[in-house]
Each structure stands twice: as structure tokens, then as C-alpha cells.
C-alpha positions in Angstrom: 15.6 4.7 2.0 14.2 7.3 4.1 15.4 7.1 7.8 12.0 9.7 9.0 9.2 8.3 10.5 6.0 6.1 9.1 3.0 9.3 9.6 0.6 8.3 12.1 -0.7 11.3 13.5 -4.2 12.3 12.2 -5.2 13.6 9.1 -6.4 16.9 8.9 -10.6 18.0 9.8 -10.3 20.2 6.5 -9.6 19.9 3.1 -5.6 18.7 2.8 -4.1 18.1 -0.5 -1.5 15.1 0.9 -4.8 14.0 2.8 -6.9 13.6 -0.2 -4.2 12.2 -1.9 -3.5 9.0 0.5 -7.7 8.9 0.8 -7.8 9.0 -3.5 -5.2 5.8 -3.2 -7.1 3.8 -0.9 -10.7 4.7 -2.9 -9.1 3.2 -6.0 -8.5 0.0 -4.4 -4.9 1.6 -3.9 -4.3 -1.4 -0.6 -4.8 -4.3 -3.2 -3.3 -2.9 -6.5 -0.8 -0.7 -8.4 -2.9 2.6 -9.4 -1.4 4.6 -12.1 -0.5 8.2 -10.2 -2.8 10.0 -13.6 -6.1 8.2 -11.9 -5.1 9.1 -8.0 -4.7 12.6 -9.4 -8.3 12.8 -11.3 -9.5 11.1 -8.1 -7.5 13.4 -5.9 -9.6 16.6 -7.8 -12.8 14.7 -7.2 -12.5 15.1 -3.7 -10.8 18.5 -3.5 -12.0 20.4 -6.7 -11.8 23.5 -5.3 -8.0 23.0 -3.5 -6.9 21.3 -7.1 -8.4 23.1 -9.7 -7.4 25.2 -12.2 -7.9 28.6 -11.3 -10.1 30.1 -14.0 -11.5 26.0 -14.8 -12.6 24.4 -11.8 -13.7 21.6 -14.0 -9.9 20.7 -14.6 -7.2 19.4 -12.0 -4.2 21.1 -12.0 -1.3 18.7 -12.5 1.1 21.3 -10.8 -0.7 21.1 -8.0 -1.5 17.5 -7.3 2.2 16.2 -8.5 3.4 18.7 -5.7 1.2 16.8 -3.1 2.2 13.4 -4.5 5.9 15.0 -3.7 5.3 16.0 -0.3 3.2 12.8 0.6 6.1 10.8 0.0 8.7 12.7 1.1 7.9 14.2 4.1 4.0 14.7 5.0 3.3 11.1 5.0 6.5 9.4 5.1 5.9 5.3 4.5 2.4 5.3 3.4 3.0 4.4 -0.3 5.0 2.0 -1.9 6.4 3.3 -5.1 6.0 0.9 -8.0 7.2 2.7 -10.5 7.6 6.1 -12.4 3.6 6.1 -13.0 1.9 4.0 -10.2 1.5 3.8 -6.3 -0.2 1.4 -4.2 -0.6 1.9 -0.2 1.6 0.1 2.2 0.3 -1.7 5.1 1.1 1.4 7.1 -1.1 3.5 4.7 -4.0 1.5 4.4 -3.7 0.9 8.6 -3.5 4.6 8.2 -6.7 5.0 6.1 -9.4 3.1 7.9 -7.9 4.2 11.3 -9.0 7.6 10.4 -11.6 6.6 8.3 -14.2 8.6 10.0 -12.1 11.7 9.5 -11.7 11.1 5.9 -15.2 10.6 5.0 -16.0 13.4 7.1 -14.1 16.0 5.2 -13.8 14.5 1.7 -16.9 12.0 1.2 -21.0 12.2 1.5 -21.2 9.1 2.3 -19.5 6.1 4.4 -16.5 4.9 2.6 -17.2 0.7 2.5 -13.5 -0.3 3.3 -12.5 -3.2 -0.3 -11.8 -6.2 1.9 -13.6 -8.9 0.0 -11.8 -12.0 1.8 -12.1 -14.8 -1.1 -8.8 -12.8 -2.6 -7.3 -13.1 0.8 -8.0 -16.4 1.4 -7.0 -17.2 -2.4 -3.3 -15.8 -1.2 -3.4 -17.7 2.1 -3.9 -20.8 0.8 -1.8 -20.5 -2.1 1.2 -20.1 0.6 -0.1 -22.4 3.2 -0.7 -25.6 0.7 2.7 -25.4 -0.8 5.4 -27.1 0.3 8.1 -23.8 1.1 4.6 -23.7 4.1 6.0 -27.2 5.3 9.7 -26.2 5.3 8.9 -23.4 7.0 7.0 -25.0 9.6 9.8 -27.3 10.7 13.5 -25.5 9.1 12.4 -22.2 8.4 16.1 -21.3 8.1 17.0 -23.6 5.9 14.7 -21.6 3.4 16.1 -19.6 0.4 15.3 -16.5 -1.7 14.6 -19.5 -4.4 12.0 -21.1 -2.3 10.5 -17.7 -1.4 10.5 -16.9 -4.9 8.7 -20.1 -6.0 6.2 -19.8 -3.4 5.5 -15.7 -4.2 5.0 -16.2 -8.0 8.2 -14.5 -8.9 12.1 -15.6 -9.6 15.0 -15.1 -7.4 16.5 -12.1 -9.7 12.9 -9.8 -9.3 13.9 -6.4 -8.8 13.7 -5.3 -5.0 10.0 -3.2 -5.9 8.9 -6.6 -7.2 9.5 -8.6 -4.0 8.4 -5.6 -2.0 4.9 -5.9 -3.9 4.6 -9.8 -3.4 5.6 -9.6 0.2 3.1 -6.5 0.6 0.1 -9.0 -0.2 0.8 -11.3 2.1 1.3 -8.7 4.7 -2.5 -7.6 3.7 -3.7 -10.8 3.4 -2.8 -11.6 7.0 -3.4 -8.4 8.1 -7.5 -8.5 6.9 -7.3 -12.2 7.9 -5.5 -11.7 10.8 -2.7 -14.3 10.8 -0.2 -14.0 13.1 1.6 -16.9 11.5 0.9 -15.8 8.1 2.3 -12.5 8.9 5.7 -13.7 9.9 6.3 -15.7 6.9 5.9 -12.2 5.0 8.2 -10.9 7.7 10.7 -13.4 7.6 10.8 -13.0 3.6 11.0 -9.2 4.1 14.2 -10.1 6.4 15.9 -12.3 4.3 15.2 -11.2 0.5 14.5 -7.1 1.2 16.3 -6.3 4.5 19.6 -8.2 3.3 19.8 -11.1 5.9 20.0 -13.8 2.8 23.0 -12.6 1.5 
């Protein structure tokens, strides 16, 4: 895991290929879903056509050039803002979508004609939060939260106790956001405490 800094200073007030990058993510619906990396690029050309383009076919993105971004964005330009899935698809961590409408302004500004409406339809939200807070691993937690296990955190998250560490990182990413657009202190801790004990090590 990378030991450098989640990005938080500003984007760029011109055209930026990393910029359009993390802005194509969150225009996809990037902060709610796995996009596959081929649509952020088509999207990423969309907003920069003349920075991504072929150079004799403005028409056609140059994968070269928007792979490179997607390397730099991740490794170094805007360290923690998306949370690799796999080989093919990205979605935006709760850093990068903070990052996104914080400098939403910015973003439209340079890359967009019009105001960007930020995807936070609340019935999904809601849907999550009361999936968690109905279920009985909500009760334990309320009174023993220590007592609870990576199996009770599994039951409760829709996933088993052997899902790979991207898996868990995805279900404890939408309950982060869920809280986050709802905003639930409590519900936020249980996603940290889950973070802590399955992701960060503290259950074995």
C-alpha cells in the first residue's frame, strides 16, 4: 500500500489529463459503482478531446495517452482517490468523491458547459442504512461491539468471511458513502470499525 499522501490540493483551472480523469469517474457514477477503466477513458476524451486525441484523428482517444494518466492518477498525482477493483474497473474512494464535489466548481468550470448535478439519490443510501441498522450484527454492535467477528461483518455486508481484501474494501466503501451522503456519525463508525478489524488486520 502506498505510504504518500491522499491528494487534496486543488485541481488544476485548465485542461489536466489526471484531472479529467478523476472528474470522468465521478460522471459515470464512479462514487456508487465499479466503472470499467475502457468507459472512464472514452469519457476522459469527451472532456479533453483535444489533450487525448489522436494526433491526426481528433475524433479518437488515444489509449497511450489516457492509460498514462490513469498511471499517474494512481500512483502519484492523486494518490488515494480510487479504489482499484480490478485489472479493468475503478470506482472513487470516499476521498475521491470528497475530492470531486469539493472542487466541483473548478471541474465544471474547465471541463463541463453545464453544472454537474452531483448522483446522490438517497433511497439507495437509505436502502444500505437500513439493511445494516435492522439486522441483528446492528444490535451486537450497539451493546458488545467487540465481541463481533469478520463472520458477523460478513453476514451483515452481503459477502463471506474468505472475500478477497478488494471485496471487503468495496462493501465497507458503501457504507462509508452511505453515511457519508446521509451523514451518520454512527453509521460511519461501524464501516470504520469493519475497516479496523477485517482490512487493517486488528481481527487476526
Amino acid at each position: 500500500m502506498s505510504n504518500k499522501t491522499v491528494r487534496t490540493d486543488p485541481p488544476s483551472d485548465t485542461a489536466n489529463n489526471q484531472d479529467a480523469l478523476v472528474f470522468a469517474l465521478y460522471l459515470l457514477n464512479g462514487a456508487d459503482k465499479d466503472v470499467d477503466v475502457e468507459e472512464m477513458f472514452l469519457k476522459c476524451h469527451e472532456l479533453a478531446p483535444a489533450r487525448l486525441s489522436w494526433r491526426t484523428r481528433p475524433d479518437i482517444p488515444d489509449y497511450k495517452k489516457v492509460s498514462k494518466a490513469l498511471q499517474s492518477v494512481e500512483a502519484s498525482t492523486h494518490v488515494g482517490l480510487f479504489h482499484h477493483t480490478n485489472q479493468y474497473a475503478r470506482r472513487l474512494t470516499l476521498d475521491g468523491v470528497r475530492w470531486v464535489e469539493t472542487y466541483l466548481p473548478i471541474l465544471e468550470k474547465v471541463y463541463s458547459n453545464s453544472p454537474v448535478q452531483a448522483s446522490k439519490t438517497t433511497n439507495m443510501y437509505e436502502r444500505k442504512r437500513h439493511e445494516i441498522k435492522s439486522s441483528d450484527v446492528w444490535n451486537l454492535y450497539k451493546t458488545d461491539s467487540n465481541s463481533l467477528t469478520i463472520v458477523d461483518f460478513a453476514s451483515v455486508l452481503q459477502c463471506s468471511a474468505a472475500s478477497s481484501p478488494v471485496t471487503w474494501a468495496s462493501r465497507v466503501h458503501d457504507v462509508k458513502r452511505a453515511a457519508d451522503v446521509l451523514t451518520d456519525n454512527e453509521l460511519m463508525s461501524f464501516a470504520q470499525l469493519v475497516e479496523r478489524k477485517v482490512l487493517n488486520g486488528e481481527e487476526k
